[in-house]
C-alpha positions in Angstrom: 0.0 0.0 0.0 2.8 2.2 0.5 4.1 2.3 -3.1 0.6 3.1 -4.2 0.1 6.2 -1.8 4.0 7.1 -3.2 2.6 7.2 -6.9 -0.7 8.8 -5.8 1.5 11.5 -4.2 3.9 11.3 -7.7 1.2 12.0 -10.0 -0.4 14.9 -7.7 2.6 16.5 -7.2 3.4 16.8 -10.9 6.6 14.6 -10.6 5.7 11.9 -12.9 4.4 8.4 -12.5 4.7 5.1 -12.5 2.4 2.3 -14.7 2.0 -1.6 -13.9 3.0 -3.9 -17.0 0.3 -6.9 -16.9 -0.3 -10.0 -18.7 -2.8 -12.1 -18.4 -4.5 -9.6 -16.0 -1.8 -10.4 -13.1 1.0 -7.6 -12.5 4.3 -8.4 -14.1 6.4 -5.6 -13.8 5.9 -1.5 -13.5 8.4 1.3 -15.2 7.7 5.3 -14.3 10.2 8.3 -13.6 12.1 8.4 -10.6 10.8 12.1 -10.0 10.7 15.3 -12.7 13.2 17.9 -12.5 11.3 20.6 -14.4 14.3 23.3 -14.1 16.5 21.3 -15.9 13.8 19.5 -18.0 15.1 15.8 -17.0 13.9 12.9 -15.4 15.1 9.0 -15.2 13.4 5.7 -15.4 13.3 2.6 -13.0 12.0 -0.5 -14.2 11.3 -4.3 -12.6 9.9 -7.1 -14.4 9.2 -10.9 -13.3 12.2 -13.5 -13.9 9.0 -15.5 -15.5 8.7 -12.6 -18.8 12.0 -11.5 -19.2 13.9 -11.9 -22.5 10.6 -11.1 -24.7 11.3 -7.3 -25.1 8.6 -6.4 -23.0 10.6 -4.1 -20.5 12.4 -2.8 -23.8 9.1 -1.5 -25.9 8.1 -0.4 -22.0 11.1 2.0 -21.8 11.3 3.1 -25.1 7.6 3.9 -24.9 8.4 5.8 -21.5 11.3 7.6 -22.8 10.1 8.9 -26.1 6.7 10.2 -23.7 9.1 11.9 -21.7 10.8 14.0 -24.4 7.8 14.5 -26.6 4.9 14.8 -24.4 6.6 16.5 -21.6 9.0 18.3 -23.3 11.9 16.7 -21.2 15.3 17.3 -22.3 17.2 14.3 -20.8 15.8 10.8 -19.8 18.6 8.5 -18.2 17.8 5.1 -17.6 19.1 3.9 -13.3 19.7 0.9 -12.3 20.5 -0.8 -9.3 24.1 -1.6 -9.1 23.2 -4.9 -8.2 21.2 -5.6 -12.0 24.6 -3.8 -13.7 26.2 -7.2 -14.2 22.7 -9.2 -15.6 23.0 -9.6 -19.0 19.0 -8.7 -19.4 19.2 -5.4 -17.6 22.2 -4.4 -20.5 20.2 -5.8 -22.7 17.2 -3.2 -22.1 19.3 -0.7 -21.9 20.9 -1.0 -25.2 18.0 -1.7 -27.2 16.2 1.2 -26.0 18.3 3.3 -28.3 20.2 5.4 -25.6 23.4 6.9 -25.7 26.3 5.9 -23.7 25.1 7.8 -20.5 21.4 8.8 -21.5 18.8 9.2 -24.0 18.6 13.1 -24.3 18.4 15.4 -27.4 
């Protein structure tokens, strides 16, 4: 219950948002921004998804969704992609990453 009051709080506060990833109507996953930083236009992107449905591209087409949303819709400037240093080292966790067509260090324009 607590992550849903944080999100509530998220979205109300202007500061972006998170959204569930389901399948078969049970919760998979969920990817959202970290928080907005509307001075400098930027924002970055936290993602989790079941062992069970990794390796289809789901959590890729879910980032690149959320990161071209961020610089068109909002108007963002720079989208970076965290993750856990833990995840650095899974092969899967690169594997988003790289095929969500982000620079080096970020997806910004």
């Amino acid at each position: 219950m607590q992550f849903i009051r944080l999100t509530r709080r998220q979205v109300a506060d202007n500061d972006g948002f998170q959204v569930a990833i389901a399948c078969d109507g049970r919760i998979v996953g969920a990817v959202g921004f970290h928080g907005v930083d509307w001075t400098h236009r930027s924002t970055s992107i936290g993602y989790w998804l079941d062992a069970g449905h990794q390796g289809r591209g789901i959590m890729t087409r879910a980032v690149r969704a959320l990161g071209d949303h961020a610089l068109r819709a909002c108007e963002l400037n720079r989208v970076e992609i965290r993750a856990a240093p833990d995840n650095l080292p899974r092969p899967l966790c690169g594997a988003v990453y790289a095929s969500s067509s982000a620079s080096d260090d970020d997806r910004s324009r």
